[in-house]
C-alpha positions in Angstrom: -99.7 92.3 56.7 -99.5 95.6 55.2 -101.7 98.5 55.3 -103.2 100.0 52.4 -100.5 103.4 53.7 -98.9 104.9 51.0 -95.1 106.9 51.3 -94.8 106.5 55.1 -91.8 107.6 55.2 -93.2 111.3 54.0 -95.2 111.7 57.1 -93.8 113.5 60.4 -91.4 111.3 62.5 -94.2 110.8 65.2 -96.6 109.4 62.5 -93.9 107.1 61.1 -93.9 105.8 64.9 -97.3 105.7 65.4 -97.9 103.3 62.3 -95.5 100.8 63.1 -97.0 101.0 66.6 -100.1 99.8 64.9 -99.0 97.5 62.6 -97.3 95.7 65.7 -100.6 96.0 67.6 -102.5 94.6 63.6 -100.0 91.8 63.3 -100.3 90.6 67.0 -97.5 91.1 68.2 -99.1 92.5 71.2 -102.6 91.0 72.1 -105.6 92.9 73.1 -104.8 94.0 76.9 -100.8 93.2 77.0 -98.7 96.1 78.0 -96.2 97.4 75.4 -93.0 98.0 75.8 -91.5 101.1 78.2 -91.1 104.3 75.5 -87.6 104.3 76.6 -87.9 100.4 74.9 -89.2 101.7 71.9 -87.4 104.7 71.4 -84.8 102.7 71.1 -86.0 99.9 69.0 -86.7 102.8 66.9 -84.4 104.8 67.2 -86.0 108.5 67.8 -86.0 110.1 70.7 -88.4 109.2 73.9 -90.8 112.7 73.0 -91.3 111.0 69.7 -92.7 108.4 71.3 -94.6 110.0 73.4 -96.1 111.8 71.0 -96.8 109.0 68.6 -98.4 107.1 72.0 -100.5 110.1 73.0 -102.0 110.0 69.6 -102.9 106.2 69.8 -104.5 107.0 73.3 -106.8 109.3 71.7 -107.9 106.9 69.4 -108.7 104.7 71.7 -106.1 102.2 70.8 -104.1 102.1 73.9 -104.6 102.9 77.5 -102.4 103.9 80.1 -103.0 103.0 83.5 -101.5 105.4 85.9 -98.7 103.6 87.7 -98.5 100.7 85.1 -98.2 101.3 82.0 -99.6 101.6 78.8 -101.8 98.8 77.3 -103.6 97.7 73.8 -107.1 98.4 73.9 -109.5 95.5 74.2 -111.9 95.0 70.3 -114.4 96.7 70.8 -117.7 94.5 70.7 -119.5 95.0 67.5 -122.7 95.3 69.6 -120.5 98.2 71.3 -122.8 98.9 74.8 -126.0 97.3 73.7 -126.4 93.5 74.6 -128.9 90.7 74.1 -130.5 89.1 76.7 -133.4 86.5 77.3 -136.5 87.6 78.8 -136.3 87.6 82.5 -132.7 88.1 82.7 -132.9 91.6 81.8 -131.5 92.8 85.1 -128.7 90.5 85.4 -125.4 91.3 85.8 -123.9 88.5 83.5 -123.6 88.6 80.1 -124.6 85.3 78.1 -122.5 84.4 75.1 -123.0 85.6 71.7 -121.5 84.1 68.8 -121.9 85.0 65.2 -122.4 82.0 62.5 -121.2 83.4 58.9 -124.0 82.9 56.2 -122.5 84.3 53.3 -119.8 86.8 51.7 -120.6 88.3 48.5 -120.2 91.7 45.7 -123.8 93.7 45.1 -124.4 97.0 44.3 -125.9 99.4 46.6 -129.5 100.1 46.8 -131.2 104.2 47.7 -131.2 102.8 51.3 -127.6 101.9 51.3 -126.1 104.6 49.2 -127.3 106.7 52.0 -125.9 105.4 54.6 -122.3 104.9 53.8 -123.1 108.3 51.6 -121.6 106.6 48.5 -123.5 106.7 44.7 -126.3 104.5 44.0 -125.4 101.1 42.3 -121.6 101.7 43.9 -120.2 97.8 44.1 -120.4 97.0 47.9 -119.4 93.8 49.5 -122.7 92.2 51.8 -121.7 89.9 54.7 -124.7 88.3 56.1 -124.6 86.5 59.7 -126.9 84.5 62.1 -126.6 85.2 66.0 -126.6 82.8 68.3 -127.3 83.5 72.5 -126.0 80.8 74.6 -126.4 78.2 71.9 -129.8 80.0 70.5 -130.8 81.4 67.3 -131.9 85.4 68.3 -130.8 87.6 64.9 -129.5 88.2 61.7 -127.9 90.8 60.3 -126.4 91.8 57.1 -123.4 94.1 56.7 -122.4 96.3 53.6 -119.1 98.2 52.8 -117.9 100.0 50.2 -116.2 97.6 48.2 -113.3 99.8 46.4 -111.9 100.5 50.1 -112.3 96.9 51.7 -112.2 95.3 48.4 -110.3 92.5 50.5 -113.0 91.4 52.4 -113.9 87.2 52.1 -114.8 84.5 53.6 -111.6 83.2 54.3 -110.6 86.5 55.6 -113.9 87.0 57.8 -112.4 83.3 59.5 -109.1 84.1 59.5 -110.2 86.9 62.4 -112.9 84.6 64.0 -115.8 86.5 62.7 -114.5 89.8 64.2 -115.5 92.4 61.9 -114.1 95.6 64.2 -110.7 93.6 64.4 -110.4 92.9 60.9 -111.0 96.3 59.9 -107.7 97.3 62.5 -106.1 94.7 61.2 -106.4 94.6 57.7 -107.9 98.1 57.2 -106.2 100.4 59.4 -109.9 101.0 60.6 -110.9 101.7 64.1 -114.7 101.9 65.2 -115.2 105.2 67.0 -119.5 105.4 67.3 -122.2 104.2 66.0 -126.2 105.5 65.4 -128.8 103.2 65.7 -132.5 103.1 64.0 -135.4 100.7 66.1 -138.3 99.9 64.2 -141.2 96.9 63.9 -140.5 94.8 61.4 -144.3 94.4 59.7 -142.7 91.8 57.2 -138.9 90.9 56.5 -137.4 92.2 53.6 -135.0 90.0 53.3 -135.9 86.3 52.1 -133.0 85.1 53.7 -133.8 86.2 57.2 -135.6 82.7 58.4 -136.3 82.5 62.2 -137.8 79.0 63.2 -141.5 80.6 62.9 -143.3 83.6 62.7 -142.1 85.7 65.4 -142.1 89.4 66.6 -139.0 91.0 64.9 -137.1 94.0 65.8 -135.3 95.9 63.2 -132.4 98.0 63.9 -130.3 99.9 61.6 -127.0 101.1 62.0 -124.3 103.6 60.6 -120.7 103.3 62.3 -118.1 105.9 62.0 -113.8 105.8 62.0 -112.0 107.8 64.0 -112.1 110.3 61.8 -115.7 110.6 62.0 -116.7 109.1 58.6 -119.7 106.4 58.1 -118.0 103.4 56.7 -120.4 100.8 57.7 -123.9 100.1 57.4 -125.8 97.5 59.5 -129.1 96.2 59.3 -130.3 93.6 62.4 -132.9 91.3 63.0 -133.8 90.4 66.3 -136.6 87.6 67.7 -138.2 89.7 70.5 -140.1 86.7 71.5 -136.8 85.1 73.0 -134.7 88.3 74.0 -134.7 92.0 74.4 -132.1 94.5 72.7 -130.7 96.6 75.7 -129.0 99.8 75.2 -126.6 100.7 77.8 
């Protein structure tokens, strides 16, 4: 796969290492905590000299798509979680150390437009096409939230379905993968929800909801994501680390 990375070959001779680093680490050809190759390996593969590499690796490390460990080697960075240090959990197991399993069910991939509330978030123009992906949560076999994510459709104007699948629901490694997007941080909004906004938000019957909104930033420090959750306080709690 290719990313959307135009005249390549223009950039500084690190840079041109660094994005084939990460189109190896995009394309899988190393997994999510595998160790890459020595940078006496890939300055040879290639073909630069073992600074380049260093250089091109050092940049990746601050990134935050590699780690070295001291002794090792250096390694791919794990996906981020998309509910990054925050976690779900059931009432009474609040102080538990294990995490129960959270899995994402896809409800829908579609084009809009963006609304006030939207267009300020990802600080784009009213009525700007987006693309909405809408999702149901589910805790160790249990229905807990909803959410509904919107991007800018001009710059992930790939975005589907069948891509969404293709990555087993992973948003934050689709947008690597596909996008040459990494999550760096995200800001987070916790309110009541009086009365859901969205008809398509169902929960089994009326229960507490917690809302939570949520803007995530690229490495480079720009919002790209918007985020709106649902959560069924009556059956878990939305802890932040």
């Amino acid at each position: 796969m290719q990313h959307q990375i135009k005249d390549v070959q223009f950039l500084p001779l690190y840079q041109q290492v660094r994005f084939q680093l990460l189109q190896k680490i995009s394309d899988s050809v190393w997994l999510a905590g595998e160790m890459i190759p020595s940078e006496f390996a890939l300055a040879d593969e290639f073909t630069v000299s073992q600074g380049t590499v260093r250089k091109a690796l050092n940049v990746l490390v601050a990134e935050g798509l590699l780690v070295r460990r001291q002794g090792v080697g250096t390694f791919v960075s794990d996906w981020p979680e998309e509910w990054g240090d925050a976690r779900l959990v059931f009432h009474g197991a609040e102080f538990s150390s294990l995490k129960d399993r959270i899995e994402p069910e896809l409800l829908s991939c579609s084009k809009g437009i963006a609304t006030d509330r939207v267009a300020e978030g990802l600080g784009i123009k009213r009525n700007t096409p987006v693309i909405n992906i809408r999702r149901a949560w589910r805790l160790s076999g249990q229905l807990v939230a909803f959410d509904e994510v919107t991007l800018d459709a001009s710059r992930f104007d790939r975005v589907d379905a069948r891509l969404i699948k293709q990555h087993a629901g992973k948003l934050y490694k689709l947008y690597l993968a596909e996008f040459g997007v990494r999550v760096s941080a995200a800001t987070e909004w916790f309110m009541a929800a009086g009365s859901i906004e969205a008809d398509w938000v169902r929960f089994t019957d009326n229960v507490p909801v917690l809302k939570v909104e949520r803007c995530t930033t690229e490495m480079n420090a720009t919002i790209f994501e918007w985020r709106r959750i649902w959560v069924d306080s009556r059956r878990c709690m939305y802890r932040s680390a």
